[in-house]
C-alpha positions, -999 to 999 in steps of 0.1 A, spaced: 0 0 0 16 33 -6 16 61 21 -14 78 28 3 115 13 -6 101 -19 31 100 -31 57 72 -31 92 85 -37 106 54 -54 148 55 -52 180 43 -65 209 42 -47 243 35 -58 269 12 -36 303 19 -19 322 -8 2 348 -5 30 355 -25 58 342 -25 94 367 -13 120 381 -38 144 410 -34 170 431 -48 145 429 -15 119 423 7 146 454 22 138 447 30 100 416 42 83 394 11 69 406 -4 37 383 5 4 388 -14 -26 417 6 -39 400 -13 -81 369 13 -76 365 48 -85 365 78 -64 331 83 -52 320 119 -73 305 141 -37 294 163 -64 266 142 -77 236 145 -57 197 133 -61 175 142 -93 142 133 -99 133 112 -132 96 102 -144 87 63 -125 99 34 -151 64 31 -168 44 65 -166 16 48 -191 10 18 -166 -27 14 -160 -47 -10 -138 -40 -47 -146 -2 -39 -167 18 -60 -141 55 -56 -142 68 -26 -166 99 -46 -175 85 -78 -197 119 -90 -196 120 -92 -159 90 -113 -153 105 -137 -182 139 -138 -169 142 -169 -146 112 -166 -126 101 -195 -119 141 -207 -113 142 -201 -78 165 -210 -48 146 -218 -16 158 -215 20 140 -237 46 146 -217 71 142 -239 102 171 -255 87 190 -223 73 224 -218 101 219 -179 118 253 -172 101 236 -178 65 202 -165 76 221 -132 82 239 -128 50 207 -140 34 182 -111 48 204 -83 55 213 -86 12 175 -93 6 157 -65 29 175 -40 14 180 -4 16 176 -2 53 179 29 68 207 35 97 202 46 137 233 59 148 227 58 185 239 79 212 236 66 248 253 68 284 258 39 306 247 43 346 281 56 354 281 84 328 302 66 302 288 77 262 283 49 235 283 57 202 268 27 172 250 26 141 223 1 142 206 -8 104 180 -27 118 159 2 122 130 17 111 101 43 116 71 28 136 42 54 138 37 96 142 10 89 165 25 91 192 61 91 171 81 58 178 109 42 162 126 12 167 161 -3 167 170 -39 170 202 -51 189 216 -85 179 233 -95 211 271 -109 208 277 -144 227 301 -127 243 288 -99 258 254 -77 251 260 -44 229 264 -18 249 240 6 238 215 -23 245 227 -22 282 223 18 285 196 22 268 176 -2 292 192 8 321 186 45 315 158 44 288 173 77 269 192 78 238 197 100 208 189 85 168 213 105 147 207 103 103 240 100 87 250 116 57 276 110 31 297 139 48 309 116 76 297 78 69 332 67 75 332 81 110 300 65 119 313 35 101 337 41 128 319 38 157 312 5 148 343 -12 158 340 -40 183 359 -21 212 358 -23 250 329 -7 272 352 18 283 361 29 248 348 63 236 337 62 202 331 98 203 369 100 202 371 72 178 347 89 154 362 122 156 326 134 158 310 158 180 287 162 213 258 184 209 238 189 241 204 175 240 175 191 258 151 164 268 176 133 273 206 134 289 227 115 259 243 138 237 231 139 200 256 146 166 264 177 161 272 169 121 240 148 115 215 171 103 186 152 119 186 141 152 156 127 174 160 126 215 144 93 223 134 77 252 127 39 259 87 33 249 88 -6 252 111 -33 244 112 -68 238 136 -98 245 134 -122 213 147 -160 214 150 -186 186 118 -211 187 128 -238 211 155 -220 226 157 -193 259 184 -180 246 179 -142 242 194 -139 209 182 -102 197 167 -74 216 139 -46 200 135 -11 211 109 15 204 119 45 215 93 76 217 108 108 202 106 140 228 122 163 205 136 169 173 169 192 156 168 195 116 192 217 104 173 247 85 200 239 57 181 205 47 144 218 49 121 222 21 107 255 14 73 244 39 98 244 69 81 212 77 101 185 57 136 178 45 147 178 14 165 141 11 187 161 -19 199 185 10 201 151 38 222 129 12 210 99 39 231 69 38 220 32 36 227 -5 43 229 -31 21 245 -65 28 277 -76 39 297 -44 44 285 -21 17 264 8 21 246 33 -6 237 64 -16 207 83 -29 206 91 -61 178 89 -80 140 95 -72 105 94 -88 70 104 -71 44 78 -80 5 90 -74 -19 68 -50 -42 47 -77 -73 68 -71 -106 43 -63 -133 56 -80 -160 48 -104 -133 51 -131 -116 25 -118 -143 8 -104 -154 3 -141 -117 -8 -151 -117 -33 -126 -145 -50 -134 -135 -51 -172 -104 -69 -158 -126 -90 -136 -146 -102 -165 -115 -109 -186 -96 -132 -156 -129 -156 -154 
């Protein structure tokens, strides 16, 4: 179903790889691929008309090709049988772009925590939730799953291009006493509701605090294996820079938002196209049942 604005902005994103920081290349930035191009900061998003702007009621796929092409040659995962390591690599390259929650939070003693989380998505305006999933280590829960239920306040920061490699960062498997604030190179902003701070260089930020959450284990198993959050937004900073004209939304060719794929490549947004709600009325009332008669 599309949104209920009447518009769907459909996008494409283009892909850039480089690898997650560990202790190990702490000491140097993350390798990219040194075959790829440079990525062109100068190219930003532009709006095209949708792939088929004659589609009506009953067309199906625009690309004839692309229902004919293999279709019915499918590979199926029985996923009672599918190992969590292959499940992963499976659905974080199939559910794809996902949007990132780069999470600020402070443990009980005062210490900040600094993450991006991908599994992460909008949950309602009324009242306005998100919610963040934590995927919990065998060998010790993520931090910013620890503070956030122990102080239920955190900051959701949007990254940008301008400084995906420092969030990208803040995603290095470190200690608990390990600041990736310093790591990041990024910077505190004081929030006003919460006590965590939020990012000064992300241009949207929302001051959370803990709404609900819920322990999830494997069937047949105790074993707390991922934890969800939905957090309740108190407040929210947008830069005027990345606001549309009605003061009220941001312009995603102002945000340049960053996204997740799989494995360790993220993407860019580059291309968009507004697509109109099907209207239902006695036009298309009358279309329908034309195609009714015709599937009997």
């Amino acid at each position: 179903m599309l949104p209920r604005s009447g518009k769907r902005i459909q996008t494409l994103f283009t892909q850039f790889r480089f690898i997650r920081a560990t202790p190990a290349t702490m000491t140097k930035a993350p390798t990219v691929t040194q075959a790829l191009p440079p990525m062109d900061p100068n190219i930003s998003l532009s709006f095209t008309q949708p792939p088929l702007p004659a589609w009506k009621m009953g067309d199906g796929v625009a690309n004839k090709a692309w229902a004919q092409g293999g279709g019915h040659d499918r590979k199926t995962w029985d996923m009672a049988t599918t190992s969590p390591k292959d499940t992963y690599q499976l659905l974080t390259s199939a559910i794809v772009p996902r949007p990132i929650a780069f999470v600020s939070s402070l443990s009980t003693d005062g210490v900040p925590n600094l993450a991006p989380f991908s599994y992460f998505s909008m949950v309602s305006h009324h009242p306005p939730l998100i919610s963040v999933s934590f995927r919990l280590s065998p060998a010790r829960p993520k931090d910013t799953r620890e503070n956030v239920l122990a102080t239920k306040q955190f900051t959701v920061n949007i990254i940008s291009e301008n400084f995906v490699e420092a969030a990208n960062a803040a995603s290095t498997e470190a200690p608990a006493d390990v600041n990736e604030w310093i790591v990041s190179g990024l910077t505190m902003a004081p929030s006003t509701d919460v006590k965590p701070a939020y990012v000064e260089e992300s241009a949207a930020s929302f001051e959370c605090e803990l709404y609900s959450y819920q322990d999830i284990t494997p069937l047949n198993s105790t074993n707390v294996t991922t934890t969800m959050i939905l957090g309740l937004i108190k407040r929210v900073h947008i830069r005027k820079s990345v606001l549309r004209e009605d003061g009220n939304q941001i312009d995603p060719a102002k945000l340049r938002p960053i996204a997740r794929l799989g494995s360790t490549t993220y993407s860019r947004l580059l291309n968009a196209f507004d697509l109109p709600r099907l209207p239902w009325n006695a036009t298309t009332q009358d279309e329908y049942s034309v195609l009714q008669e015709k599937a009997k």
